[in-house]
C-alpha positions in Angstrom: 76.5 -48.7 -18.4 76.4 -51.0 -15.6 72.9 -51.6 -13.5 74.1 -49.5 -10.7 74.0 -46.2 -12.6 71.2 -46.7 -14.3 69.4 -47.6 -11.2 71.2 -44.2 -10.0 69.4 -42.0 -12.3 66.4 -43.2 -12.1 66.0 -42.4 -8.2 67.5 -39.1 -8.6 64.7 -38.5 -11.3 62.3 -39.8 -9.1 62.3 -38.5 -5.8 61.1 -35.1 -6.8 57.7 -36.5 -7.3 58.0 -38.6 -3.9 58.7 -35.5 -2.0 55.8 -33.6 -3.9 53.1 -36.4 -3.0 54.3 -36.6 0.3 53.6 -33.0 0.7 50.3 -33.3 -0.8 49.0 -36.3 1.6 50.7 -34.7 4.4 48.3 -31.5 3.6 45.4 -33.5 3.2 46.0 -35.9 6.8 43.6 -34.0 8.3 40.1 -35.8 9.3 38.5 -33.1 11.9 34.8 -32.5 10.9 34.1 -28.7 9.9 32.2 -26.7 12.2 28.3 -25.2 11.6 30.0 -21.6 10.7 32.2 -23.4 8.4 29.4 -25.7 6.7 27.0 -22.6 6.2 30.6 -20.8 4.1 31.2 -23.6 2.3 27.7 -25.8 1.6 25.7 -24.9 -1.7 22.2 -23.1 -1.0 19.6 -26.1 -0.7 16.9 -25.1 -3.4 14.5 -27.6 -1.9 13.8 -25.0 0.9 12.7 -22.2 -1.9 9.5 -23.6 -2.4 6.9 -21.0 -3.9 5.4 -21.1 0.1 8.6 -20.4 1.5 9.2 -17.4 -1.1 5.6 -16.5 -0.5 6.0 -16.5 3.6 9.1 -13.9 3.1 6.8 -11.5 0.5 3.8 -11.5 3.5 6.8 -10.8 6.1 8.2 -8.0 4.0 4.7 -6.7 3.7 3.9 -6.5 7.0 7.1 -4.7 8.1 6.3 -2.2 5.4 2.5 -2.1 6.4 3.7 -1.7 9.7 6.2 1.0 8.9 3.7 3.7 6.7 1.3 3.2 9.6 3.1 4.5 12.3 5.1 7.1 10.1 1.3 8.6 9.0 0.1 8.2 12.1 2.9 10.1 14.1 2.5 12.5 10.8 -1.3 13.2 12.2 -0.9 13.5 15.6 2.0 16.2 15.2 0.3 18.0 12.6 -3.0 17.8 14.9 -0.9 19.4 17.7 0.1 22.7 15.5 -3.2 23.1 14.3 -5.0 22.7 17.8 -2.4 25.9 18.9 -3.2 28.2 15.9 -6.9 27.4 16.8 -6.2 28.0 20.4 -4.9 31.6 19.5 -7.2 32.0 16.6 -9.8 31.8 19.6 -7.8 34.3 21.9 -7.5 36.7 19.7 -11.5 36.8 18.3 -12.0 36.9 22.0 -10.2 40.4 22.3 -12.0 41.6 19.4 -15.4 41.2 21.6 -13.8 43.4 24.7 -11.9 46.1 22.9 -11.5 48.4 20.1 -8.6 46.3 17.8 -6.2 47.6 15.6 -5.5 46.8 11.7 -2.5 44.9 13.0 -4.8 42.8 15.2 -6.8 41.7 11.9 -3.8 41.0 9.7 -2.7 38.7 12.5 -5.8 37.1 12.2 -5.7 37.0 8.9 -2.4 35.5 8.8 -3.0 32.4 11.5 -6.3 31.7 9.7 -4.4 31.2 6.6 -1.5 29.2 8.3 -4.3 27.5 9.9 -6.5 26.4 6.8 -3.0 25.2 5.0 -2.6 22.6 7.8 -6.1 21.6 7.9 -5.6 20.9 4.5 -2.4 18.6 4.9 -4.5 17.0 7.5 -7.2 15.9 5.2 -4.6 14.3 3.0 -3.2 12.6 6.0 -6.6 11.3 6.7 -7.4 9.6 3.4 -3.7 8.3 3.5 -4.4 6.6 6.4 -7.9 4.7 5.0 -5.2 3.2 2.3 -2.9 2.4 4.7 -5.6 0.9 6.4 -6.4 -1.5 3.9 -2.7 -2.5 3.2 -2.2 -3.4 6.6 -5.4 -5.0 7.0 -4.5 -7.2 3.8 -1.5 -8.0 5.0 -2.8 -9.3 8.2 -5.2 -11.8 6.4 -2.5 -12.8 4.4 -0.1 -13.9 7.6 -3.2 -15.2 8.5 -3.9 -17.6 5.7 -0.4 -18.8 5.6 -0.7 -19.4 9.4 2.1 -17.0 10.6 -0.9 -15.9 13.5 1.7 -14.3 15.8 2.4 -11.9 13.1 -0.8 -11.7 12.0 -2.1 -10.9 15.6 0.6 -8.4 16.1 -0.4 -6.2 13.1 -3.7 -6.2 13.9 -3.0 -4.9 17.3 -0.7 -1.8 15.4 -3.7 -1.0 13.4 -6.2 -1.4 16.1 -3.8 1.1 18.0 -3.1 3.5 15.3 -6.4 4.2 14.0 -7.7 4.2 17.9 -5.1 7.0 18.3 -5.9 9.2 15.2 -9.7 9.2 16.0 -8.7 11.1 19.1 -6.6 13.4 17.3 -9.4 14.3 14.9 -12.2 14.1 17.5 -9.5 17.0 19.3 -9.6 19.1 16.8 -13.2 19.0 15.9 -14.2 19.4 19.4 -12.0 22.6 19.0 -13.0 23.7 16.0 -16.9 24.1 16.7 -15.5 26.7 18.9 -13.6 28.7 16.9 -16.8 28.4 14.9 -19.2 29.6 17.8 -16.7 32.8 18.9 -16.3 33.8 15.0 -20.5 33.9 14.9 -20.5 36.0 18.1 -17.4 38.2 16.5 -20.0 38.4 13.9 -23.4 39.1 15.4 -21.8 41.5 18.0 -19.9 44.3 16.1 -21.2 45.2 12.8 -17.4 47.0 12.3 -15.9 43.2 13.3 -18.4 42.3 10.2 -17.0 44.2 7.9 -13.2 43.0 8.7 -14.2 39.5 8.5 -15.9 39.7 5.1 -12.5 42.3 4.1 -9.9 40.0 5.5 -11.6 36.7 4.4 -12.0 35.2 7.9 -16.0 34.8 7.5 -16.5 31.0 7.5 -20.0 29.7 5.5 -22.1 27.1 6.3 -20.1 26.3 10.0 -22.3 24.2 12.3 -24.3 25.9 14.6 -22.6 25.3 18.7 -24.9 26.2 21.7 -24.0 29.1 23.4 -24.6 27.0 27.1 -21.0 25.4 26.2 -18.8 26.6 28.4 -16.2 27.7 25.6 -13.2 28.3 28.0 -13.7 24.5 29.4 -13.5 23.1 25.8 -10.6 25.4 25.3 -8.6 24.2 27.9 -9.2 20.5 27.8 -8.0 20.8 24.3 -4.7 22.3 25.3 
């Protein structure tokens, strides 16, 4: 065979592999840096920035968004069951009131009966709101000196202004419906003391109340009324 054919077939065997590493450099010609979308994508997560502090500073910031959260749903939670009660007082009152002036009927007692039950069931759900809120309290406050001791103080003086806000806000709430509950108290006694027959419905019907705090009669009762509404 003479050295021109051999030298034939060896090309021709060849130049696949020519034209396939051509291909390959061409593809690879490309020296434009990637961009920052494109680094975060592609660049491995740097495990120097998970120190215990850093994982630490993430646990507080999780905690005060949670602390933050429970607060405000318990206190929104007060102050809209505070509302409903304050009405069922305010016709609690209304209707004692009419007991006083006229000769009621049985259906006038079972009403009674029936808002002073509806009303103790939410004074009830209002006490459990109330003790929630003293552990909710302490959560938040906890939190606070956490973000505190790990010097995050904007987020630690944030909280602190929620809670400072919150509790100021439920105080009122319960100082409402105290303020509105001695009446109901003082118009009950004079239900009581005034109509022997208003006795008897009370202590048949279960309105009597025992032990309430004694209210002076000089309070104007239809002033504390209507400031309450």
């Amino acid at each position: 065979m003479s050295m021109r054919q051999i030298l034939g077939k060896l090309l021709k065997n060849i130049s696949p592999a020519m034209y396939t590493s051509s291909m390959l450099f061409a593809y690879c010609n490309s020296f434009e840096k990637p961009s920052a979308d494109k680094k975060l994508q592609f660049e491995p997560l740097d495990l120097k920035k998970l120190t215990h502090e850093y994982m630490i500073k993430q646990s507080i910031l999780n905690a005060v968004n949670s602390a933050t959260q429970t607060l405000t749903v318990t206190y929104m939670a007060i102050a809209d069951l505070s509302i409903e009660y304050r009405k069922l007082l305010n016709e609690l009152i209304s209707l004692l009131e009419e007991t006083l002036t006229y000769n009621v009927s049985d259906e006038h007692w079972d009403l009674i009966v029936e808002l002073r039950n509806e009303m103790q069931h939410k004074k009830e759900k209002l006490l459990k709101l109330s003790d929630s809120m003293e552990y909710v309290y302490t959560m938040a406050t906890a939190a606070s000196q956490l973000s505190y001791l790990y010097e995050m103080e904007n987020l630690c003086n944030t909280l602190l202004q929620r809670i400072d806000d919150a509790m100021c806000k439920m105080k009122a709430e319960i100082d409402s419906n105290k303020q509105l509950e001695h009446t109901y108290w003082y118009i009950q006694g004079q239900c009581i003391k005034g109509n022997e027959d208003a006795l008897i419905k009370l202590k048949i019907f279960g309105v009597l109340e025992i032990n309430c705090p004694r209210v002076s009669p000089f309070q104007d009762l239809r002033y504390l009324r209507d400031k309450n509404n």
